[in-house]
mmCIF file of the N, C-alpha and C atoms, coordinates in Angstrom:
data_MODEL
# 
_entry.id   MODEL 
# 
loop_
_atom_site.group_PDB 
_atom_site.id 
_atom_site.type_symbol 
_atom_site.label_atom_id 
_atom_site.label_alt_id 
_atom_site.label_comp_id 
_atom_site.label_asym_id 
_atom_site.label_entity_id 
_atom_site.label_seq_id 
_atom_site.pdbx_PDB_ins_code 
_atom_site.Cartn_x 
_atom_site.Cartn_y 
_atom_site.Cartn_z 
_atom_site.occupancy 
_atom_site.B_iso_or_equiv 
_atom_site.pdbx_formal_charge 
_atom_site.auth_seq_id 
_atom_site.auth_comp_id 
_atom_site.auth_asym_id 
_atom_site.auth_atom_id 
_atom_site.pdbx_PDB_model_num 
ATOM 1   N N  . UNK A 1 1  ? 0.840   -1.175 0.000  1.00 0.00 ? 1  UNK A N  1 
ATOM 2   C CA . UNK A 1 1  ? 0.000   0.000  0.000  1.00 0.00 ? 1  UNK A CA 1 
ATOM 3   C C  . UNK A 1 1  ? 0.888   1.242  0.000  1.00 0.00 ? 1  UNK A C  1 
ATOM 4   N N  . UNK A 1 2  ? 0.601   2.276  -1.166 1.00 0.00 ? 2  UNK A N  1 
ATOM 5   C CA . UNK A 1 2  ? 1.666   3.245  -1.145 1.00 0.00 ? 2  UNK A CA 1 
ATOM 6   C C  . UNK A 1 2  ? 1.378   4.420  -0.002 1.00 0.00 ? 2  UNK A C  1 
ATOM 7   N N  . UNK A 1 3  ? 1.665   4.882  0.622  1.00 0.00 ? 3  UNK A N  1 
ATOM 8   C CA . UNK A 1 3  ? 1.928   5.874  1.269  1.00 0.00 ? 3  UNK A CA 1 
ATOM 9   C C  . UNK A 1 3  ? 2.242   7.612  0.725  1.00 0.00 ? 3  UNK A C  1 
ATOM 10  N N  . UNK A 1 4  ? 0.668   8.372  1.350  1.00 0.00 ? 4  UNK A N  1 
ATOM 11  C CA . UNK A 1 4  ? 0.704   9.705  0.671  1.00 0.00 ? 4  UNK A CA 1 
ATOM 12  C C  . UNK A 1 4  ? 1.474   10.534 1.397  1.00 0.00 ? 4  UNK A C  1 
ATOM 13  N N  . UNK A 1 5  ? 2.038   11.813 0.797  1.00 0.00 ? 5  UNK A N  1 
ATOM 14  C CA . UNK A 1 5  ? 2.737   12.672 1.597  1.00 0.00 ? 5  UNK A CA 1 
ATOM 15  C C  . UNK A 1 5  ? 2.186   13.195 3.012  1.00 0.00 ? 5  UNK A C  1 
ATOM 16  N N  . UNK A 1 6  ? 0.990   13.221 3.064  1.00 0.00 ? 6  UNK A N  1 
ATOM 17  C CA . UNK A 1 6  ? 0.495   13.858 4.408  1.00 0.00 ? 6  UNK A CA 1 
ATOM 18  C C  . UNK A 1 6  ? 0.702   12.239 5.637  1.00 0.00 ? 6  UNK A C  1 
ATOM 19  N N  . UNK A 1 7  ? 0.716   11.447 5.117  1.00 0.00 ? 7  UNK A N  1 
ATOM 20  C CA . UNK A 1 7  ? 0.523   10.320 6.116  1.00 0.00 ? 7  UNK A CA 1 
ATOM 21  C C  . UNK A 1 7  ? 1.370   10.132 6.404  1.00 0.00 ? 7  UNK A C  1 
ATOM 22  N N  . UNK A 1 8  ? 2.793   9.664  4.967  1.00 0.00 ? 8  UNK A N  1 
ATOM 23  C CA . UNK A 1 8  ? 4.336   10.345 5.612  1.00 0.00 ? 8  UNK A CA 1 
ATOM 24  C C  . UNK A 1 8  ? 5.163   11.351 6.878  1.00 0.00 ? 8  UNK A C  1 
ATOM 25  N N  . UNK A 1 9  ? 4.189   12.137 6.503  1.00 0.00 ? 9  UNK A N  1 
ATOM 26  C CA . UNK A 1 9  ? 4.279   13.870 7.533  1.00 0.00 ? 9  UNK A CA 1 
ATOM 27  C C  . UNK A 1 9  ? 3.719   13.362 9.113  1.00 0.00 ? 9  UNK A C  1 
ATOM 28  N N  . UNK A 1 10 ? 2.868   12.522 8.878  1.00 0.00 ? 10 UNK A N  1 
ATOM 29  C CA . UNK A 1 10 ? 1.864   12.673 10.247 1.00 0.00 ? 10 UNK A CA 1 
ATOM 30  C C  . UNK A 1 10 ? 2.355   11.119 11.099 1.00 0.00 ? 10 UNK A C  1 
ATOM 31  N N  . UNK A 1 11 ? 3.050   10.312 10.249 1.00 0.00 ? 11 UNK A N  1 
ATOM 32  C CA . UNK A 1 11 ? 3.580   9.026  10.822 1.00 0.00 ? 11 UNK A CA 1 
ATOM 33  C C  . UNK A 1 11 ? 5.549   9.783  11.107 1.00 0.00 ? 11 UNK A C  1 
ATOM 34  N N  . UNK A 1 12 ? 6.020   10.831 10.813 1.00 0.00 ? 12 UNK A N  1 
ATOM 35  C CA . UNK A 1 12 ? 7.486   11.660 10.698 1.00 0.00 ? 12 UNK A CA 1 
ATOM 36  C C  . UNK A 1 12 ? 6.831   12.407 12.478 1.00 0.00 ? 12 UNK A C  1 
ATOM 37  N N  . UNK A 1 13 ? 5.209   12.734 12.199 1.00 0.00 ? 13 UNK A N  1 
ATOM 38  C CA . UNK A 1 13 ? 5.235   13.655 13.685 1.00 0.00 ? 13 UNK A CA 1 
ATOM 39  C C  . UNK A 1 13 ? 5.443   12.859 14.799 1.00 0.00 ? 13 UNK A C  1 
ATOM 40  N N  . UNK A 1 14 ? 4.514   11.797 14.691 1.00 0.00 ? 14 UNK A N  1 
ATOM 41  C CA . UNK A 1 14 ? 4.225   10.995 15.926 1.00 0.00 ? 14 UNK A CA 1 
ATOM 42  C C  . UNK A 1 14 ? 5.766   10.473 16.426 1.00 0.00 ? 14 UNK A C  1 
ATOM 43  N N  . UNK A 1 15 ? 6.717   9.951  15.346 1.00 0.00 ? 15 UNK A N  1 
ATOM 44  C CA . UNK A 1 15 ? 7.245   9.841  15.683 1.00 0.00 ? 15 UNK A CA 1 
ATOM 45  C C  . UNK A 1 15 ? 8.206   11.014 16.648 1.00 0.00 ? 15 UNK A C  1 
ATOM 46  N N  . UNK A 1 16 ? 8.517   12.187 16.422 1.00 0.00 ? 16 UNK A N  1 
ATOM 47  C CA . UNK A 1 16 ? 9.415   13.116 16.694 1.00 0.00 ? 16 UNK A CA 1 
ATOM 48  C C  . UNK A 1 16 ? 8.016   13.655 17.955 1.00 0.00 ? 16 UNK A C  1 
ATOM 49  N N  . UNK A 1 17 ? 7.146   13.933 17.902 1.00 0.00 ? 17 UNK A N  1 
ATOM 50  C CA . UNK A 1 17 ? 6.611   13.554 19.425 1.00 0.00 ? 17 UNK A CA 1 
ATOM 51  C C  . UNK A 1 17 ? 6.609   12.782 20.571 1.00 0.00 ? 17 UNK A C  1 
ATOM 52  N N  . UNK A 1 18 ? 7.061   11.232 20.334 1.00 0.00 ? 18 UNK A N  1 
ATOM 53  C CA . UNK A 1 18 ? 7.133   10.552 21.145 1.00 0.00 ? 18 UNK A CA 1 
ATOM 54  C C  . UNK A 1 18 ? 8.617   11.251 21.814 1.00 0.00 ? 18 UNK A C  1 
ATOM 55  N N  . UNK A 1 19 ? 9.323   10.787 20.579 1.00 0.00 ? 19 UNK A N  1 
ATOM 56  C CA . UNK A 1 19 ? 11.244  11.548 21.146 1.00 0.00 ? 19 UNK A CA 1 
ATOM 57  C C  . UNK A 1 19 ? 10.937  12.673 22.003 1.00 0.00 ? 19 UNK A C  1 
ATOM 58  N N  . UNK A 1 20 ? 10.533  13.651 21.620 1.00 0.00 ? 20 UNK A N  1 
ATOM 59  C CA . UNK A 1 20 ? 10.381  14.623 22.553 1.00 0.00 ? 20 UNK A CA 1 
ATOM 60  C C  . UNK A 1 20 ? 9.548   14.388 23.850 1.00 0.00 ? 20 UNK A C  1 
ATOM 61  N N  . UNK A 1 21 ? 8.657   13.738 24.094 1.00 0.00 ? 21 UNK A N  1 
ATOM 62  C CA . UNK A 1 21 ? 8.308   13.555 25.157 1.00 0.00 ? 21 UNK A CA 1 
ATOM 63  C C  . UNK A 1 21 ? 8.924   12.912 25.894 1.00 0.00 ? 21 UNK A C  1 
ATOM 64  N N  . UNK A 1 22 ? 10.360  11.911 25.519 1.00 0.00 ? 22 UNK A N  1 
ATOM 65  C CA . UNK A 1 22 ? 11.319  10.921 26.054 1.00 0.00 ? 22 UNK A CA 1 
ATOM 66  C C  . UNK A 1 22 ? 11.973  12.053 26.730 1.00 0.00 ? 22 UNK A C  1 
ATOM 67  N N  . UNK A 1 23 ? 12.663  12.789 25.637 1.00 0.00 ? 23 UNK A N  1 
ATOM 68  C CA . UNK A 1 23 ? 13.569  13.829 25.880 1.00 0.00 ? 23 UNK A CA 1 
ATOM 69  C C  . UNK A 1 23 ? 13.011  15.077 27.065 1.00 0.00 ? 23 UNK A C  1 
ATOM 70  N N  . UNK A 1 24 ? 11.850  15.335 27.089 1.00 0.00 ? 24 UNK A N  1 
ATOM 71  C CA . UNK A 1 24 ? 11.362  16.003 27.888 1.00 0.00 ? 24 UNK A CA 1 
ATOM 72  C C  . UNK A 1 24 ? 11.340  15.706 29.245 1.00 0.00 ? 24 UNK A C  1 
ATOM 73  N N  . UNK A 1 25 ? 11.064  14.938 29.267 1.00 0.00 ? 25 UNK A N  1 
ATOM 74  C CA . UNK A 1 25 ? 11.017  13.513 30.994 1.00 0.00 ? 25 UNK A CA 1 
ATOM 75  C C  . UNK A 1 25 ? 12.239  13.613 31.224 1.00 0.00 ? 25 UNK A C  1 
ATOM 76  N N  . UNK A 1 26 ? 13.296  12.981 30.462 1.00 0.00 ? 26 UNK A N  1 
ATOM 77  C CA . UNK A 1 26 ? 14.790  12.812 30.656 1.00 0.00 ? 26 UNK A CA 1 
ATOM 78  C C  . UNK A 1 26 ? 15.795  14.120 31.105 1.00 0.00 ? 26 UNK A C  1 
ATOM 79  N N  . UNK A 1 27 ? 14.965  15.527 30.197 1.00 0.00 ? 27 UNK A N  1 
ATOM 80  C CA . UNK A 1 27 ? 15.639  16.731 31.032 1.00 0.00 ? 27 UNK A CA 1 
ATOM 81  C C  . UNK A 1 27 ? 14.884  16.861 32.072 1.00 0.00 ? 27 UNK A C  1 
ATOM 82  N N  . UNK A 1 28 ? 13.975  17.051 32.465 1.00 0.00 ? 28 UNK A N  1 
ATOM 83  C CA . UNK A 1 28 ? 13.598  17.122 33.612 1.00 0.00 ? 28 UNK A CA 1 
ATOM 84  C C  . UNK A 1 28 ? 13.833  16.363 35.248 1.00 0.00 ? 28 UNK A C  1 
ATOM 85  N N  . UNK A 1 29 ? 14.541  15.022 34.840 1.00 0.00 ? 29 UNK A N  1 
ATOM 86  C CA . UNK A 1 29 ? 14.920  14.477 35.698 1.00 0.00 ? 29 UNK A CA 1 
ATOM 87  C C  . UNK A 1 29 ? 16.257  14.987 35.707 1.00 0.00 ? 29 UNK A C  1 
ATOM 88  N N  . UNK A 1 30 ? 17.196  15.201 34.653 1.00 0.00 ? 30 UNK A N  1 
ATOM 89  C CA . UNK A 1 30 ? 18.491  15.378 35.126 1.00 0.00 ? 30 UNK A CA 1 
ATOM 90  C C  . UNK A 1 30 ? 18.371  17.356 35.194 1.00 0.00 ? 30 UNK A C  1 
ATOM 91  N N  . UNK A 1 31 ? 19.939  17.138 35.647 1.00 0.00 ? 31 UNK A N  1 
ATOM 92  C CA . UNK A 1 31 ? 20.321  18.386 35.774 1.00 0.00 ? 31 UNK A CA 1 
ATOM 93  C C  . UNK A 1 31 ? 21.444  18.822 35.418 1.00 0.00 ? 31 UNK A C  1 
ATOM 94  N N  . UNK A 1 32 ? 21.693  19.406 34.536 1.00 0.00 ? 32 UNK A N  1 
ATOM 95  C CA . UNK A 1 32 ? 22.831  20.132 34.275 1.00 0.00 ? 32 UNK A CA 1 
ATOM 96  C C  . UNK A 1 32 ? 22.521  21.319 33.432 1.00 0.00 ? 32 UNK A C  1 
ATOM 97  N N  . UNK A 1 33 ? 24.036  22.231 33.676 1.00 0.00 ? 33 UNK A N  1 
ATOM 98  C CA . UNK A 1 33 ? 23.918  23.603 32.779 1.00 0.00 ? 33 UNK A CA 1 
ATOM 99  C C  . UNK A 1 33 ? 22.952  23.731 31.978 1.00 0.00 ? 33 UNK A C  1 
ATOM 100 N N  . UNK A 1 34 ? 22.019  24.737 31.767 1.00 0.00 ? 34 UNK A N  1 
ATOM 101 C CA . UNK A 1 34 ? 20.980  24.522 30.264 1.00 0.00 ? 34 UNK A CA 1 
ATOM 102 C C  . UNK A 1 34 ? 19.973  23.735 30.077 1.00 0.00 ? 34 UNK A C  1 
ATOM 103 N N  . UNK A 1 35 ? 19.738  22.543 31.525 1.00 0.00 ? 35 UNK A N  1 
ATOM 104 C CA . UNK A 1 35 ? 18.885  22.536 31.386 1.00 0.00 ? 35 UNK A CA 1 
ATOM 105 C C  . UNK A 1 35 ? 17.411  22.835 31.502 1.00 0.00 ? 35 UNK A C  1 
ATOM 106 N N  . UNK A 1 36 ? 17.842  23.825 31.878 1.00 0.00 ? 36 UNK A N  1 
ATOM 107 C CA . UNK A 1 36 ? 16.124  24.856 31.801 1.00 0.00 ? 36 UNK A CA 1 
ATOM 108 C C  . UNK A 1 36 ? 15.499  25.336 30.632 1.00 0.00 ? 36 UNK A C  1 
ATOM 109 N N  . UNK A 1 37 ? 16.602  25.556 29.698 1.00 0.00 ? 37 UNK A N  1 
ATOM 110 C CA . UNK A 1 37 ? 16.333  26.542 28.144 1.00 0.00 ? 37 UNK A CA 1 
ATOM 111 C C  . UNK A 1 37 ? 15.965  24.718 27.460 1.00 0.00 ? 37 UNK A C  1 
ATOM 112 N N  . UNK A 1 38 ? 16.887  23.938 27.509 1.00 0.00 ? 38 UNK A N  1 
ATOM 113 C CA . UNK A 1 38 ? 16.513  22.475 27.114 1.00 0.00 ? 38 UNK A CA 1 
ATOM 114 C C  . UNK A 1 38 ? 14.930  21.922 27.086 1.00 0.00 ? 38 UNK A C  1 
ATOM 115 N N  . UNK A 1 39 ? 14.550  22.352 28.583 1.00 0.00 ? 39 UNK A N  1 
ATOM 116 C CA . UNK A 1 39 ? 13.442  21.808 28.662 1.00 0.00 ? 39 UNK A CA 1 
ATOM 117 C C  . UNK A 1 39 ? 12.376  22.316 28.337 1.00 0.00 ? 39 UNK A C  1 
ATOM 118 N N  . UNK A 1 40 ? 12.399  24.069 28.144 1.00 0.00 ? 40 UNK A N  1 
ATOM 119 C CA . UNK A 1 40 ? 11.692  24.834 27.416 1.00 0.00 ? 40 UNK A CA 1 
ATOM 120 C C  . UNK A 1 40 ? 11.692  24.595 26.247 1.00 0.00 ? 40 UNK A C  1 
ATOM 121 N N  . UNK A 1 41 ? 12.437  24.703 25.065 1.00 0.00 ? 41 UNK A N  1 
ATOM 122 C CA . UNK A 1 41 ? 12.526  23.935 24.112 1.00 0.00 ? 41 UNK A CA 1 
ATOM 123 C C  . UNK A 1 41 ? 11.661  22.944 23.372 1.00 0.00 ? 41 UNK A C  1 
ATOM 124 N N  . UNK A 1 42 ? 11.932  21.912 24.423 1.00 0.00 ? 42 UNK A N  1 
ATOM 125 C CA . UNK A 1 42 ? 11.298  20.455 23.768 1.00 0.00 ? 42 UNK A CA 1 
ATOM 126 C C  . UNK A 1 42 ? 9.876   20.828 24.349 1.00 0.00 ? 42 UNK A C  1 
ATOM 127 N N  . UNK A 1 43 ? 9.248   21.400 25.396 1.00 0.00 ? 43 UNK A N  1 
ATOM 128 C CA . UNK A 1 43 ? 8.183   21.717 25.467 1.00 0.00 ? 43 UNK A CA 1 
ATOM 129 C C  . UNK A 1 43 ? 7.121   23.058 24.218 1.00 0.00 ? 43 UNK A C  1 
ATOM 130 N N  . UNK A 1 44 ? 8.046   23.887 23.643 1.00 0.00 ? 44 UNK A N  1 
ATOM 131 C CA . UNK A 1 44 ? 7.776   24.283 22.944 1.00 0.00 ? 44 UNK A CA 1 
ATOM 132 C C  . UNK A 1 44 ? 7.826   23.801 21.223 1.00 0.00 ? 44 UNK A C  1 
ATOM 133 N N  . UNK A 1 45 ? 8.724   22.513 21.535 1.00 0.00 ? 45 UNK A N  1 
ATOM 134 C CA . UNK A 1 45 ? 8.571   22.117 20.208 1.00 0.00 ? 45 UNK A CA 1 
ATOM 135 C C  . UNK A 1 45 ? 7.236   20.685 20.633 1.00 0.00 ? 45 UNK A C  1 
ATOM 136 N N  . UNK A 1 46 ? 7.299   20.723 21.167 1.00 0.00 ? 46 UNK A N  1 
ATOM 137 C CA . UNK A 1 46 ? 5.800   19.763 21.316 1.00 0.00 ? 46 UNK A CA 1 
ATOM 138 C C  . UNK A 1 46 ? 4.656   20.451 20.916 1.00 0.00 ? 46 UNK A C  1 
ATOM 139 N N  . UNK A 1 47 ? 4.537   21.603 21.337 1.00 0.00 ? 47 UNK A N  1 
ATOM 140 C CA . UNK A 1 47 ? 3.197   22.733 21.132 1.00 0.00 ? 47 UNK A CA 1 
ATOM 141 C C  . UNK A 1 47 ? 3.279   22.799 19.479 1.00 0.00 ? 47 UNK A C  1 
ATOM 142 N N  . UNK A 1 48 ? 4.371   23.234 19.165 1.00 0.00 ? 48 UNK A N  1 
ATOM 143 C CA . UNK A 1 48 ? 4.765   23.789 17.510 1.00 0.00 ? 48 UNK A CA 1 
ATOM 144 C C  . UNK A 1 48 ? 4.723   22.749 16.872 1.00 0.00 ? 48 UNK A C  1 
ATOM 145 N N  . UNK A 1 49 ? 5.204   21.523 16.702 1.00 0.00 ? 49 UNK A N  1 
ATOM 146 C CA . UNK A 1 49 ? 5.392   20.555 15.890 1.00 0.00 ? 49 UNK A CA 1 
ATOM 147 C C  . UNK A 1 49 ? 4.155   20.100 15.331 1.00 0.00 ? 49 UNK A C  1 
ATOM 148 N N  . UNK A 1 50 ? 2.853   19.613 16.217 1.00 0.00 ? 50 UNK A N  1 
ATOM 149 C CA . UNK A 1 50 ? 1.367   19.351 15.726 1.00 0.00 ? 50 UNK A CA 1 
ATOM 150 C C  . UNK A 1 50 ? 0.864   20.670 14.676 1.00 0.00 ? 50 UNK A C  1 
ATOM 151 N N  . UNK A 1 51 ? 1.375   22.154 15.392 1.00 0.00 ? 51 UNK A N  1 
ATOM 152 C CA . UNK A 1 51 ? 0.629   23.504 14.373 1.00 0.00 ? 51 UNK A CA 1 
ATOM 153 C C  . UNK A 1 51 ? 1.390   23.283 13.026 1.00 0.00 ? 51 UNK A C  1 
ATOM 154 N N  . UNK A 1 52 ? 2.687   22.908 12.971 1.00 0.00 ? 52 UNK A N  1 
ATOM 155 C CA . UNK A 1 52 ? 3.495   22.991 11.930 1.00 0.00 ? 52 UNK A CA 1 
ATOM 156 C C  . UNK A 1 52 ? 3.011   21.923 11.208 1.00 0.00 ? 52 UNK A C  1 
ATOM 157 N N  . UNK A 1 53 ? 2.421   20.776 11.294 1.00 0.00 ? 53 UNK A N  1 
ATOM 158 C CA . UNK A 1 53 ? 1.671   19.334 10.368 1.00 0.00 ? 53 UNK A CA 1 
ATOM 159 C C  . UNK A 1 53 ? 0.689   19.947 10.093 1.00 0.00 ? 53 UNK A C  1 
ATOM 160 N N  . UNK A 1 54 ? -0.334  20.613 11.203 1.00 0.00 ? 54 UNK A N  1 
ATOM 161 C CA . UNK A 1 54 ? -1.536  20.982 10.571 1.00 0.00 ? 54 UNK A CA 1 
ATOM 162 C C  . UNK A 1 54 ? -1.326  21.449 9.123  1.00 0.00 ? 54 UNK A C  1 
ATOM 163 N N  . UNK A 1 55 ? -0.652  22.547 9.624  1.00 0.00 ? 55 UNK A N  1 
ATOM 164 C CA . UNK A 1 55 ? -0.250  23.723 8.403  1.00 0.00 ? 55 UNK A CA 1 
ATOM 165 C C  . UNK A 1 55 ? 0.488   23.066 7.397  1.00 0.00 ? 55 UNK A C  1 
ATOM 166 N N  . UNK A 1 56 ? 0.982   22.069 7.151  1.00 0.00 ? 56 UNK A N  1 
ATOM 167 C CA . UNK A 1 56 ? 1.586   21.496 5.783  1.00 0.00 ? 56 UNK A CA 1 
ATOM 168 C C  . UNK A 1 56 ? 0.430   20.702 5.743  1.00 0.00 ? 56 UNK A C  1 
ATOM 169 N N  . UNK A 1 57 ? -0.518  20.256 6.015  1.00 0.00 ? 57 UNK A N  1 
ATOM 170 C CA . UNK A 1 57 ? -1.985  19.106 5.465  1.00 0.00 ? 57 UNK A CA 1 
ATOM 171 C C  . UNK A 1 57 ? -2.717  20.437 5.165  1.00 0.00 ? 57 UNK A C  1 
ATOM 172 N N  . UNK A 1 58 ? -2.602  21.508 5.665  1.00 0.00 ? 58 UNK A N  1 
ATOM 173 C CA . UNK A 1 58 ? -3.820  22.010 4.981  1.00 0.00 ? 58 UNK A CA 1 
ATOM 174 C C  . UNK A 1 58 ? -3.227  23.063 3.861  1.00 0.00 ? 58 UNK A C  1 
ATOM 175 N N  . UNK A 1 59 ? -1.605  23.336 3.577  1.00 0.00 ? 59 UNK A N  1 
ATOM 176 C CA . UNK A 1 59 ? -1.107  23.761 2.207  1.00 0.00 ? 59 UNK A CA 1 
ATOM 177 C C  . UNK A 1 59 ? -1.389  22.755 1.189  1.00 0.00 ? 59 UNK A C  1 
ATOM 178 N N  . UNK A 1 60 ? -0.774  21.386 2.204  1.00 0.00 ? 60 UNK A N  1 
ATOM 179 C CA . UNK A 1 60 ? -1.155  20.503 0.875  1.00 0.00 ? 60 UNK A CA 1 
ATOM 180 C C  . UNK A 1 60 ? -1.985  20.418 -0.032 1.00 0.00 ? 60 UNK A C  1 
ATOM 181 N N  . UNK A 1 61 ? -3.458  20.522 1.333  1.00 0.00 ? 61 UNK A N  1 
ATOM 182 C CA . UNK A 1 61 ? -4.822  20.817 0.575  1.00 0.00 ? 61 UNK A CA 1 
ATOM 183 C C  . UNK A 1 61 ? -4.754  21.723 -0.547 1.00 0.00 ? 61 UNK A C  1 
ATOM 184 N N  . UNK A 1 62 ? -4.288  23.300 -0.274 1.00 0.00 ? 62 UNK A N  1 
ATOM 185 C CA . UNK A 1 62 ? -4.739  24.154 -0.745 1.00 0.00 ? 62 UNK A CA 1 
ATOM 186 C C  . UNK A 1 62 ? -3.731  23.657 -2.208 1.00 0.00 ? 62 UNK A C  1 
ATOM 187 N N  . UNK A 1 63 ? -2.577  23.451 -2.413 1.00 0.00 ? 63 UNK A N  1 
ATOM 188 C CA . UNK A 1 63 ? -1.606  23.270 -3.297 1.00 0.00 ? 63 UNK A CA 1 
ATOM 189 C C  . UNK A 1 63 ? -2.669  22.193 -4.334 1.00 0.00 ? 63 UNK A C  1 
ATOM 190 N N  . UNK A 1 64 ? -2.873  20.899 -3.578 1.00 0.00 ? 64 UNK A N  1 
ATOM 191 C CA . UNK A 1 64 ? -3.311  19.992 -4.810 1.00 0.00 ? 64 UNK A CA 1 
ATOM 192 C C  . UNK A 1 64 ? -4.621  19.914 -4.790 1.00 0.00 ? 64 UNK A C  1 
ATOM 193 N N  . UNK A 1 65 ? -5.475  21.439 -4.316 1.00 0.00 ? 65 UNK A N  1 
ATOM 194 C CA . UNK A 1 65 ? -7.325  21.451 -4.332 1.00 0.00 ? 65 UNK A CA 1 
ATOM 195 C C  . UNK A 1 65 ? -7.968  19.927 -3.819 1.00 0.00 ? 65 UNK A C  1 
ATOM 196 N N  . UNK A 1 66 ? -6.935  19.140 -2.787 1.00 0.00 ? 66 UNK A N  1 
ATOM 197 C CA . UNK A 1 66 ? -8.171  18.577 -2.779 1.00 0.00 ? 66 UNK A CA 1 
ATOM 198 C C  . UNK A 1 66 ? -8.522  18.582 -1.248 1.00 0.00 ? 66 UNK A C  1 
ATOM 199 N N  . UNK A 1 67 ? -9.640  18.235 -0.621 1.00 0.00 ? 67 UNK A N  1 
ATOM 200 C CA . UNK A 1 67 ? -9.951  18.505 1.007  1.00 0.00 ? 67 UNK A CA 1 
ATOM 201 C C  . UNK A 1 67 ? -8.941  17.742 1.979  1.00 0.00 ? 67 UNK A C  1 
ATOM 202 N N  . UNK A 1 68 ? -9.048  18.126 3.238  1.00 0.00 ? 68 UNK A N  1 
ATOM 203 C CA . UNK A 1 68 ? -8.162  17.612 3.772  1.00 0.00 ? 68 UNK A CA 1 
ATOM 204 C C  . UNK A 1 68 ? -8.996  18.423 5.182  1.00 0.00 ? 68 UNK A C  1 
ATOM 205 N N  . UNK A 1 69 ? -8.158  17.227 6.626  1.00 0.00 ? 69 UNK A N  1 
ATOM 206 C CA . UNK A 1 69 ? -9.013  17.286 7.887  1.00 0.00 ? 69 UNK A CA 1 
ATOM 207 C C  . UNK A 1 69 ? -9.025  18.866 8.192  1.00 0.00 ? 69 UNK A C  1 
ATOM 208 N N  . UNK A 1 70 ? -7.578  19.433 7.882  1.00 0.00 ? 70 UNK A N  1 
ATOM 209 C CA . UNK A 1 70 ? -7.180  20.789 8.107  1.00 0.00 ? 70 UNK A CA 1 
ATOM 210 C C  . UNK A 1 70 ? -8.125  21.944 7.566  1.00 0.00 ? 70 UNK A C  1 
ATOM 211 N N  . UNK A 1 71 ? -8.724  21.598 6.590  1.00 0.00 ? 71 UNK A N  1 
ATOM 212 C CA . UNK A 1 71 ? -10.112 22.822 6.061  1.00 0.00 ? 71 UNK A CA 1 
ATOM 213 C C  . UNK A 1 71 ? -11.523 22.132 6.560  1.00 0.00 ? 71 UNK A C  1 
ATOM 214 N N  . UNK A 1 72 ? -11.585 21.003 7.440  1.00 0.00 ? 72 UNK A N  1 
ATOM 215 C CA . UNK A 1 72 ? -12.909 20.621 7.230  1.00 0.00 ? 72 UNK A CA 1 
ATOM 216 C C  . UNK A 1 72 ? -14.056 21.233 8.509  1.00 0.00 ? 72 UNK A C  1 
ATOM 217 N N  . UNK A 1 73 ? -13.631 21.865 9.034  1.00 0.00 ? 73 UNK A N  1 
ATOM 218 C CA . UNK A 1 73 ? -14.259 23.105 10.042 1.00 0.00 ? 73 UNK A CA 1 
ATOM 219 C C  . UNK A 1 73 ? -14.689 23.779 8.886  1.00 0.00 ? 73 UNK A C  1 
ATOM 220 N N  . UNK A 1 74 ? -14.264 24.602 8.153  1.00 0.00 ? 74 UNK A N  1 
ATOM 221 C CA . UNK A 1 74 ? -14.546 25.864 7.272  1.00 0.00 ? 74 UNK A CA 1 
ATOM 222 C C  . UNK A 1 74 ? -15.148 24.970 6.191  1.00 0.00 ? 74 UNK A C  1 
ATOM 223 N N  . UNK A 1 75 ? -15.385 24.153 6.031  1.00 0.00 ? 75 UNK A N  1 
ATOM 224 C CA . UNK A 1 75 ? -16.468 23.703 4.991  1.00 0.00 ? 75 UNK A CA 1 
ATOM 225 C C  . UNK A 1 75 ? -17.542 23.711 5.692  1.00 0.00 ? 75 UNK A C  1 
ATOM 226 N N  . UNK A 1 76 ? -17.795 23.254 6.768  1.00 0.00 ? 76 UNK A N  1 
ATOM 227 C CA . UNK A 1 76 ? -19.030 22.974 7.362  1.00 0.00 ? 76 UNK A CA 1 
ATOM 228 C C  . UNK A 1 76 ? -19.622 24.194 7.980  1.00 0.00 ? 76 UNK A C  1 
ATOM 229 N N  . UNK A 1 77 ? -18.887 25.703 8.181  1.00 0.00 ? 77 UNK A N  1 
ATOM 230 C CA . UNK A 1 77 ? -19.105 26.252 8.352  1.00 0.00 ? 77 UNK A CA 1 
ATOM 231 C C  . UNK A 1 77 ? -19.963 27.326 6.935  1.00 0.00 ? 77 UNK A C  1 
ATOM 232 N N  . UNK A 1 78 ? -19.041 26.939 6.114  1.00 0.00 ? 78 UNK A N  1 
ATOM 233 C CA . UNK A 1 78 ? -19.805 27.463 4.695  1.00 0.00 ? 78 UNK A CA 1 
ATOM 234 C C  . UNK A 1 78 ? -21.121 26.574 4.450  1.00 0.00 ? 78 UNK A C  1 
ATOM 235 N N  . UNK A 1 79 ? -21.295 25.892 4.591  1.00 0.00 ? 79 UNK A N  1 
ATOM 236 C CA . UNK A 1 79 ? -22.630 25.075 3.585  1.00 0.00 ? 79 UNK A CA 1 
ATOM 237 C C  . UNK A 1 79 ? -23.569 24.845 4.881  1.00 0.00 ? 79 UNK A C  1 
ATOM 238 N N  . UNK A 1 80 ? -23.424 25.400 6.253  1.00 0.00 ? 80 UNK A N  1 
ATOM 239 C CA . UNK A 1 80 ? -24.397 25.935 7.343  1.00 0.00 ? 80 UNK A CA 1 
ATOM 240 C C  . UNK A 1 80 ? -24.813 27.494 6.998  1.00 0.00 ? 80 UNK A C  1 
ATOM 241 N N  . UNK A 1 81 ? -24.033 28.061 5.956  1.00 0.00 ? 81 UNK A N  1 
ATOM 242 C CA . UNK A 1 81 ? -24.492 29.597 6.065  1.00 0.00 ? 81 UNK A CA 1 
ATOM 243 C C  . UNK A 1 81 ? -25.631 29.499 4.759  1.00 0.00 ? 81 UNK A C  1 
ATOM 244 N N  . UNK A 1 82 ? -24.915 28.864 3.854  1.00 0.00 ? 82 UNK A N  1 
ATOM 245 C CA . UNK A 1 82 ? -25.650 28.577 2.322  1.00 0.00 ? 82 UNK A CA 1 
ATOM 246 C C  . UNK A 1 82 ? -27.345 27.913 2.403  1.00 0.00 ? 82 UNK A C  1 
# 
């Protein structure tokens, strides 16, 4: 079964989410120099990393016109006004 670019992207997040949540636990237990900016970091790349997939599934959308989970609020919001 071939594999599309967005599923690529979203099986690339989960993975680099889990790491970071390893990595997150792991600074937090230890201690050394930096690790405060460290642990800010991986907590902020946890927040960013899901907005940053959204936002490439829903360019994708917009790039190859076709729907995707990332516009499907604003469809349903259009054809409730119509």
């Amino acid at each position: 079964m071939k594999k599309t670019p967005k599923q690529i992207a979203a099986i690339i997040c989960i993975i680099l989410l889990v790491l970071l949540y390893i990595a997150t636990l792991a600074v937090s237990l230890l201690d050394f120099p930096g690790s405060e900016r460290l642990f800010g970091a991986c907590l902020l790349a946890t927040v960013g990393l899901p907005i940053l997939l959204w936002i490439y599934i829903w360019l994708y959308g917009k790039y190859t016109g076709k729907s995707t989970i990332a516009e499907a609020s604003t469809e349903k919001k259009k054809s409730r006004e119509d």
